[in-house]
Structures are given as structure tokens and as C-alpha cells.
C-alpha positions in Angstrom: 134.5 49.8 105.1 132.5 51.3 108.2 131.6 48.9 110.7 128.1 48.3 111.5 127.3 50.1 114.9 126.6 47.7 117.9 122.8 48.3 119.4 122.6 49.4 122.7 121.1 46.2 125.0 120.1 47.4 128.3 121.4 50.6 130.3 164.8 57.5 136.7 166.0 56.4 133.3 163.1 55.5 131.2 164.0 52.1 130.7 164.2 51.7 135.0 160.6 53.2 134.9 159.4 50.6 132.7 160.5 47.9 134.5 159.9 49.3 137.8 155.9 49.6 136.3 156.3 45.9 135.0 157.6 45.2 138.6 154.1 46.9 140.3 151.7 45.3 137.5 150.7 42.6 139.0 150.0 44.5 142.4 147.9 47.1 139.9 145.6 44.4 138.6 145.4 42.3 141.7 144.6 44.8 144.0 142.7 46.9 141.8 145.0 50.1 143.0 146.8 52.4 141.1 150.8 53.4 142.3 152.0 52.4 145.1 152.4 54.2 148.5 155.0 57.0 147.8 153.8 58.1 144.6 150.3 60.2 144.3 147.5 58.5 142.6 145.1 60.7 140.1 141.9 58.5 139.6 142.4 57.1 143.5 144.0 59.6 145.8 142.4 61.0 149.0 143.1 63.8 150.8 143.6 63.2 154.5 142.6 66.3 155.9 138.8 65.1 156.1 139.7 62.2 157.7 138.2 62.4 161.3 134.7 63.0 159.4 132.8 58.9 159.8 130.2 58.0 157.4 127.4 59.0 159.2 125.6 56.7 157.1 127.4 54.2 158.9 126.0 55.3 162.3 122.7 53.8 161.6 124.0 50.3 161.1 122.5 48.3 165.0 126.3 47.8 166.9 126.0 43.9 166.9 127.1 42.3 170.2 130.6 41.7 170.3 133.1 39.8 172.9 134.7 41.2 175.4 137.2 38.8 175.9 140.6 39.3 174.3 140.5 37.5 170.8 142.7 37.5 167.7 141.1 38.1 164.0 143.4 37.0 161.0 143.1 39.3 158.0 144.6 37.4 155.0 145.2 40.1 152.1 147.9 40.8 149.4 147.4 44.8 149.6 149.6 47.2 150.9 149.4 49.8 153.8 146.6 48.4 156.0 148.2 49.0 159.2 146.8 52.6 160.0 142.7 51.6 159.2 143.9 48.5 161.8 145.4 50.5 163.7 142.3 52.5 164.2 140.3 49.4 164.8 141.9 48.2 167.6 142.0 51.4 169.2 138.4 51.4 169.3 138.0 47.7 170.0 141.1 46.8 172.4 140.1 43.3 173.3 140.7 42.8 169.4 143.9 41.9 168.1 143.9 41.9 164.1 147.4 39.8 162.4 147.9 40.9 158.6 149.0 37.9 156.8 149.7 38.2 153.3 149.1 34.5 152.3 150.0 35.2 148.3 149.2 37.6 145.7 145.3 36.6 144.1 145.5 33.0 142.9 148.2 31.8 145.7 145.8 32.7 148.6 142.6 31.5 146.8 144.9 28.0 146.4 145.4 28.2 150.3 141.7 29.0 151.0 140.5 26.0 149.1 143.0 23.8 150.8 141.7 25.3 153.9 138.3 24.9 152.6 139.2 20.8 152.0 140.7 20.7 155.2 138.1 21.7 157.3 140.1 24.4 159.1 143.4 26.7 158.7 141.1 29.5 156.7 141.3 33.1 157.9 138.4 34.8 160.1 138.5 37.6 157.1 139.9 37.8 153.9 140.7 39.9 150.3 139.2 39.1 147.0 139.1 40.5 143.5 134.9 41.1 143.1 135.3 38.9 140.0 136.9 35.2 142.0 134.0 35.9 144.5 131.2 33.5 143.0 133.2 30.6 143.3 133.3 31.1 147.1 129.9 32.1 147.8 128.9 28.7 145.8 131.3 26.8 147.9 129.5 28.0 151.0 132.9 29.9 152.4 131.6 32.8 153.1 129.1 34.6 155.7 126.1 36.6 154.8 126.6 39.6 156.3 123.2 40.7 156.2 122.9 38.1 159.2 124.9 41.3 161.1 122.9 44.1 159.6 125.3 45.2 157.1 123.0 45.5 154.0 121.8 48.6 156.2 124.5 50.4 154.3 124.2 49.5 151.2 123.6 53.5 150.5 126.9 54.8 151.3 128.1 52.6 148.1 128.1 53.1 144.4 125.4 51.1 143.0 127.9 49.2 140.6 130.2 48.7 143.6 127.4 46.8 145.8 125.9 44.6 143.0 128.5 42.5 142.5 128.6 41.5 145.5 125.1 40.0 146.2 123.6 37.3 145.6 120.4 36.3 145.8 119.1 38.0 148.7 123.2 37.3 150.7 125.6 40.1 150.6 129.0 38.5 150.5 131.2 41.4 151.3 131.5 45.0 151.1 133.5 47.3 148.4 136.8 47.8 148.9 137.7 49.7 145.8 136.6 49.8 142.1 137.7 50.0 138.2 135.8 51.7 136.2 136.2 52.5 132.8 137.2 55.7 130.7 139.5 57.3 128.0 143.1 58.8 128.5 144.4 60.4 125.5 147.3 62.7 124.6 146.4 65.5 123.7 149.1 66.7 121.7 149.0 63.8 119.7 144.9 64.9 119.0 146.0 68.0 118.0 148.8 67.2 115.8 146.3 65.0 113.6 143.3 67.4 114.0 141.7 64.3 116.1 138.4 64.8 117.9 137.8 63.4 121.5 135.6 60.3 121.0 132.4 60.6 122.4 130.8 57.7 120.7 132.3 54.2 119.9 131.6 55.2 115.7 133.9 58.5 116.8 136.5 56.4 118.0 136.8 53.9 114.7 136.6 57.2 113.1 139.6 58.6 114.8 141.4 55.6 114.4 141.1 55.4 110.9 142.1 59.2 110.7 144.9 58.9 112.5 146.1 55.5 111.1 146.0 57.1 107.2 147.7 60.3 108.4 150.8 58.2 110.3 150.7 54.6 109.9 153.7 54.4 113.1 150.7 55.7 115.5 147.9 53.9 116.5 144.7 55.5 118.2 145.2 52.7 120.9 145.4 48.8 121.8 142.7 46.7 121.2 141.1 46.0 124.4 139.8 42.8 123.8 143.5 41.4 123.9 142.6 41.6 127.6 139.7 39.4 129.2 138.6 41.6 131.5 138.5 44.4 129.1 136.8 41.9 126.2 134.0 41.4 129.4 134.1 45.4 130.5 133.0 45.7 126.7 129.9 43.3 126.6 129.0 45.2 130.4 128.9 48.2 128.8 126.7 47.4 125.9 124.2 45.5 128.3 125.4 41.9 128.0 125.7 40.0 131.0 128.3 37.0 129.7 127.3 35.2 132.6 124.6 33.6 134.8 124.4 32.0 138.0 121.6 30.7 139.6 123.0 27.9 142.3 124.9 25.1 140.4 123.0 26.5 137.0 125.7 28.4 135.2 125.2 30.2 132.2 128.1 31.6 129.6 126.8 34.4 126.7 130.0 34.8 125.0 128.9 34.0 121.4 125.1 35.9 121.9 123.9 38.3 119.7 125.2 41.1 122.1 128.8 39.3 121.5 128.1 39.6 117.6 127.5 43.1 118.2 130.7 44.1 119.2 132.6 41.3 116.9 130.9 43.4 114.3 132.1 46.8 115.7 136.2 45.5 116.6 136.6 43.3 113.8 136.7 45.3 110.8 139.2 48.4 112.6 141.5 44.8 113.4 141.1 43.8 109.8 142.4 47.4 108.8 145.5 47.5 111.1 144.3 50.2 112.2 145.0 49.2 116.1 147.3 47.7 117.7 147.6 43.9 119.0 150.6 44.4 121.1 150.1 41.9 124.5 149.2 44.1 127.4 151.8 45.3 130.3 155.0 44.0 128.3 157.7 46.3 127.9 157.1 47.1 124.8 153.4 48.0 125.6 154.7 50.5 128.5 157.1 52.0 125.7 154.4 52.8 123.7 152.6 54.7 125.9 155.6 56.4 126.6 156.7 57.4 123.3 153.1 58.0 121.9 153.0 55.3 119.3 149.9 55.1 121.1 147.6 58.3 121.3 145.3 56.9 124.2 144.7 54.5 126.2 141.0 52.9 127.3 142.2 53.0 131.0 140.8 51.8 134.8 140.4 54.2 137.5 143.7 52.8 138.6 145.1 53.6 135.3 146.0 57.2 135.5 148.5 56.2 138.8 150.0 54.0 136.3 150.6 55.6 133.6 151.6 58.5 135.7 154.5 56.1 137.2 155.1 54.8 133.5 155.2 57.3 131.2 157.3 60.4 133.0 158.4 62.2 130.2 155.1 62.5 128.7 154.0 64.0 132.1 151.4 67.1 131.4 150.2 65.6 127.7 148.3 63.4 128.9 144.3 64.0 129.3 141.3 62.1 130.8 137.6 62.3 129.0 134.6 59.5 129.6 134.4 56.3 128.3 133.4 56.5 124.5 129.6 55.1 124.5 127.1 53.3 121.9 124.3 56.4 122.4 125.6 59.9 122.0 124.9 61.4 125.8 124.3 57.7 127.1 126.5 57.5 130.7 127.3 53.6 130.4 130.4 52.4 131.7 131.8 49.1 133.1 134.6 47.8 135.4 138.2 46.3 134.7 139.3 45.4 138.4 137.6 45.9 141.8 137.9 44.0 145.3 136.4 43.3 148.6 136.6 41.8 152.0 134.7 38.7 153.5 134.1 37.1 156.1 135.1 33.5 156.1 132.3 30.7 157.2 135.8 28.9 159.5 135.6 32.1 161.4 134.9 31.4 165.6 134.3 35.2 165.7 131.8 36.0 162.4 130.1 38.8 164.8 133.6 40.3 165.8 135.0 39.5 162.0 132.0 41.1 160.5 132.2 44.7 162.5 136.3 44.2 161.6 135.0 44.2 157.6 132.7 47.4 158.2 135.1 49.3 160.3 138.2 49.1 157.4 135.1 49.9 154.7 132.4 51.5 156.1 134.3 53.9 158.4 135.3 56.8 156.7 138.5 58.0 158.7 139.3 54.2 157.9 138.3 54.4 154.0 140.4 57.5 153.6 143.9 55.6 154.5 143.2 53.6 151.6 144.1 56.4 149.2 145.8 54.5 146.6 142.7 53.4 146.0 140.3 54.1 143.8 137.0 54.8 146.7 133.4 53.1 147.0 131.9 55.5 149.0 130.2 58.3 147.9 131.1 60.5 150.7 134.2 60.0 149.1 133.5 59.9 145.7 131.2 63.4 146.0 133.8 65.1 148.5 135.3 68.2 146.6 138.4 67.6 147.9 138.8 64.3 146.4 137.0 65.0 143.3 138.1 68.2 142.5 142.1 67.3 143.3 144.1 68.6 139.3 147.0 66.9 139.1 149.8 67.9 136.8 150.5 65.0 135.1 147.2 65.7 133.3 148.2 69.1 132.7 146.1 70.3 136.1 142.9 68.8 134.6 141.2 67.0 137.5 141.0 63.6 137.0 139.0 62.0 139.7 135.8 64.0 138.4 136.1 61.7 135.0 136.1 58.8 136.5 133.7 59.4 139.5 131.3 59.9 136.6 132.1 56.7 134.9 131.1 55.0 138.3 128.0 56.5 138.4 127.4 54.6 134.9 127.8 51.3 135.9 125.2 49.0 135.4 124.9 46.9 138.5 123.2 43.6 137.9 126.2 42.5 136.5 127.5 38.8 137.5 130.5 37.1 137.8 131.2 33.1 136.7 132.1 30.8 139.6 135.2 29.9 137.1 136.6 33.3 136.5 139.5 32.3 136.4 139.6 29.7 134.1 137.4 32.1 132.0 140.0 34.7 131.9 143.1 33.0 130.9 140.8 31.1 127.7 140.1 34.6 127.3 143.3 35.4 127.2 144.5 33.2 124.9 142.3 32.8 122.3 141.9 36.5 122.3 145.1 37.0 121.5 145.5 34.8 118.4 141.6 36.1 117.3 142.7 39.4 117.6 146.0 38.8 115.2 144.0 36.5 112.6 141.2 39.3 113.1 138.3 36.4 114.3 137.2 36.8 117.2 134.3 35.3 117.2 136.1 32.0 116.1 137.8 32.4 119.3 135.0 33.2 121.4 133.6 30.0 120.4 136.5 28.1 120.9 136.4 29.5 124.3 133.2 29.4 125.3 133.6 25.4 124.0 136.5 24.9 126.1 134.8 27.1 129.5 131.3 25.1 128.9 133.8 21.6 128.9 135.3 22.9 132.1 131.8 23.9 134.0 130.5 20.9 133.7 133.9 18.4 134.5 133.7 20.9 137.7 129.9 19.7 138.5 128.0 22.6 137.2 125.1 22.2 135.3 125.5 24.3 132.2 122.4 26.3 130.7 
């Protein structure tokens, strides 16, 4: 039985490779990054050779009046390679010392910030969050508004999705750091064994999987994303449902809305079939079947292709990249898994000096550029031919970056975040997973949006 179509709401050994991917993973989906410094990055990489050009975007931001005395800034942030863009800073500032301090990966440095937070002191002047944990600290008051230093001024340089999710109200909370937009890897010898067609709609994609599934039940067309939180919520983006609200200690949670039924409508049926896969994500065995091609593609993050590139070797030069499949033939809508900033903590003595320390490492495009591993924000970046244009063998030359530069471009940016993401995601998570395998998922979304609700309102919030 076809599924009814969801409506359209709104606009070394291979073994040792696995576990050296399962080793980075957490890194990957932390940091929003794809590979790791040695190892180029399709989807993220930057070419150096532009790298004395600034943003001259940038140039019209007012210089803010900064201390001349010799200060220290601490920079809390699990990422790698940061020393060159500081490096750059403190050439340019050399009153300014910057210290690195990686104070634990995600959740360990939120913990540390909150204790910080209690204490009254100990927080860093700047710091690095995943967009989606940002709420809860803008609603705790922990972070400046940097438009109080003029830094909304560049909100142009940015992609539109990028910016969004990092304002609220009229405060701007941070600026983007790097991105995760959505798309489709596939291989394509796999497509052309079967006689498959590229999806370019969602119905094309059941189709394929179906297809494929009656030719060789041992292959699936892919994983079901909504095994993943963060993928489950990239899907209900997409279509044009905002899962949350926030408006002050009002939160709102649309997990069960008709939007939701939608796409319960659409996944539910292709689960019922067996048609995809339920396999838990970034397991060994999930790495092995992108490897082997049990599974033919892969709905995949612009920090995807590095990791799967470092993952699945011997497939190297099968796989392709081709846009996200969408509800509307020719619609451009796409959504993010991942992304991250850098803000400016309220503890901070120097806001003014921590500020122009968050612009510089962001804004700065000789600055932005060392952050190749990456995927970028800026569209000086993102339009530069050099980037965009890059064909990397892996994907047998195609150029990969032009795929998902285009997938930026469709992300719809009045997106929000809860101020209990996290919480959010591992209910997801979990009743997800067992929805997926019973195929009823919208008896777990309501289990978990029962169980998120419970938990908004122990934590104070009034729930809408």
C-alpha cells in the first residue's frame, strides 16, 4: 500500500576504519565537523589559498572600544585546531591573550557552565555551543546580546538558516560557527544495478525503496532517519513544522501536530513493509553497512560526506551526492542535523574585548578559512569557486560542496530550539527506536512528548 503524501506546511584494515570512525563520532556530531585534521573533508573543506582575502562585509561593523591594558580571554570549546584563527587574533590585538580550554565534549562543559552559572563565577569570558543547547542559556540569562556591540551589522555575510537560530527576540546570542544541512548520498552503482532513479521527491524515494527491497531483500535503500532525534526534528523542519516554541518561560512542544501526522503517515507504512532499515545509528554494524552497501544511501549532514569518506574506504569513487529528496517536485527545502556557535558569557569582565574575540574567529574571513574541517557560514565562502567547485574523488570527482551549499540555501530560518534539548533528544531517542521496530511512531511521539511536557513544567516552564 502507497503511503499518503505528507502536505507541504510552510517554505587500514576495514575493521580499524570502523572503529577508528566510531572513535571520531562523537567529535562528528558534537562539533558539527566532518574528519578530522589530516584527512580532507568534501562537504566542509576550504582551500587556503584565498585566505588573506577578510570579509569585507565585516569592515563595516563600528570597531567597539577595546582595552589597552594586557588582559586574558578564556575560550572554553571541545573543537579541534583553533590555534591558527587565535593565533591571528592576538597578532592583531597584542594586549590580548586568549587560553583554549577544553572543559568537556558538549554535555560535560554545559554541566560546568551551569555550576558556574549557580556559583556566581568560574564561567568562561567566551564559549562553544551546538545551536540546538543554546535556548536554555539565553533563558538563563548567561549570555550577552551582541547586538549591544554592533554585531547584528553582519548578519549579511551569513546563511539565513545559519543566523536564525541564533536570535531571539530582537538579542542575537552568537554568531555561526558551522552548519548541517541536509542532503542525499547514494551509491551509484548500487542505483544502477537495480535500475533505481535518484529521488527527487520523498514519494520517489518510498518508491525506490520498495523497488529495491522486492528486487534484493539483503539491501535496503537506507536507514530510517527518524531512529535519530535530530533527524526525526530535521524531518518536521523541512515539511514546515516548527516542534517547538519559546516565548520567555512559555514553551511549546508540536510533536503529535498534524504536521507530525503527516510524516507518521509517510514513514510508517515503508517501516511496516521492512522495507528500511532500523539498525541504531553509528554502531559498528551501522558503519559496516555503509561499507558493504547493504545500504544504497545514506540521508547525510554536510559533515557527512568527511565521514563516510573516512568510513567506508573501499567503496571510495561509488559514492554520489544529489539534494535532499523534497515534498514539492522543484521545492528547495532542506533542514539541519548539527550546527554550532560561539558566545559570549554574561561572567565575562571583558564582554567588549570577548565580543570582537567572537567576530574575529567568525566574521574574519582569513580566520573562517582555518576552520576547514568545517562545514562554512559565510557566503563568501559558501559562493567562492574554489570551495564550491573543489571534485573530490571519493565521489568519483563529482563536486560535492555545490550539493550541499544548495541545501543551505533551503533552510527555513525561523526555526527554534527547546530550552530542554537535551532532554528532548535522548526521549527522542528512545522511544524512537522501539516505535520505529513496533512501526508506531506516533505512539512514541506521544509517549514522548508526555514525558518532555512532565519535564518542562518540573523545570518551571509554563507549558502551552
Amino acid at each position: 500500500m502507497r503511503s499518503a503524501r505528507p502536505r507541504r506546511h510552510g517554505t587500514p584494515t576495514r575493521r580499524s576504519r570502523t572503529i577508528a570512525a566510531l572513535a571520531c563520532v562523537g567529535l562528528l556530531l558534537a562539533a558539527c565537523g566532518g574528519g578530522d585534521d589530516t584527512s580532507a573533508d568534501p562537504a566542509s573543506e576550504t582551500d587556503d589559498s584565498d585566505a588573506a582575502e577578510e570579509s569585507d562585509a565585516s569592515d563595516e561593523v563600528a570597531a567597539p572600544e577595546l582595552t589597552t591594558e594586557e588582559i586574558t580571554l578564556t575560550w572554553w570549546t571541545w573543537g579541534p585546531d583553533n590555534e591558527a584563527s587565535v593565533a591571528l587574533f592576538e597578532e592583531a590585538y597584542p594586549n590580548i591573550t586568549v587560553e583554549i580550554v577544553n572543559a568537556g565534549q558538549g554535555t560535560e562543559q554545559y554541566e560546568r557552565i551551569r555550576t558556574a552559572l549557580t556559583a556566581g563565577s568560574g564561567a568562561p569570558d567566551i564559549a562553544h555551543f551546538a545551536t540546538a543547547n543554546l535556548a536554555e542559556f539565553v533563558l538563563r540569562d548567561a549570555l550577552v546580546d551582541l547586538t549591544e556591540f554592533g554585531l547584528d551589522a553582519v548578519e549579511g555575510d551569513y546563511a539565513p538558516g545559519a543566523w536564525g537560530a541564533l536570535t531571539f527576540e530582537d538579542g542575537l546570542y552568537g554568531l555561526p560557527w558551522d552548519t548541517g544541512p541536509l542532503a542525499f548520498l547514494y551509491r551509484e552503482d548500487i542505483f544502477e544495478e537495480y535500475g533505481l532513479e535518484v529521488p527527487e521527491t520523498w514519494d520517489d524515494f518510498a518508491e525506490a525503496a520498495r523497488d529495491l527491497n522486492a528486487q534484493n531483500p539483503d539491501i535496503f535503500l537506507a536507514q530510517f532517519p527518524g531512529v535519530i532525534a535530530e533527524m526525526w526534528l530535521a524531518l518536521n523542519w523541512q515539511l514546515g513544522n516548527n516542534s517547538f516554541s519559546v516565548e520567555g518561560d512559555t514553551v511549546g512542544f508540536n510533536l503529535t501536530n498534524d504536521v507530525a501526522q503527516d510524516l507518521v503517515d509517510f514513514w510508517e507504512p515503508l517501516l511496516e513493509e521492512g522495507v528500511l532499515a532500523t539498525d541504531p545509528a553509528f554502531t559498528t554494524e551501522w558503519f559496516s553497512s555503509l561499507a558493504s552497501g547493504r545500504y544504497a544511501a545514506w540521508i547525510a549532514p554536510s559533515w557527512g560526506p568527511g565521514l563516510l569518506q573516512g568510513a567506508a574506504e573501499d567503496s571510495a569513487g561509488l559514492w554520489r551526492a544529489a539534494p535532499l529528496p523534497q515534498w514539492e517536485a522543484g521545492a528547495n527545502a532542506s533542514a539541519y542535523w548539527g550546527g554550532s556557535t560561539i558566545s559570549v558569557l554574561q561572567q565575562s569582565e571583558h564582554p567588549a574585548e570577548a565580543a570582537e574575540l567572537v567576530r574575529f574567529l567568525l566574521n574574519e574571513e582569513e580566520s573562517a578559512r582555518n576552520y576547514n574541517f568545517l562545514f562554512p557560514t559565510l557566503t563568501s565562502i559558501l559562493e567562492d569557486p574554489e570551495w564550491r567547485d573543489q571534485p573530490y574523488e571519493f565521489y568519483g570527482g563529482q563536486a560535492v560542496n555545490q550539493i550541499f551549499a544548495e541545501m543551505e540555501l533551503g533552510v527555513d530560518n525561523s526555526w527554534q530550539w527547546s530550552p530542554i534539548q537535551g532532554f528532548v533528544d535522548v526521549t527522542l531517542n528512545t522511544e524512537l527506536a522501539q516505535g520505529a521496530d513496533q512501526a508506531d511512531l506516533m505512539g512514541a511521539l506521544e509517549r514522548a512528548q508526555n514525558q518532555i511536557v512532565q519535564h518542562a513544567e518540573d523545570q518551571g516552564f509554563t507549558v502551552e
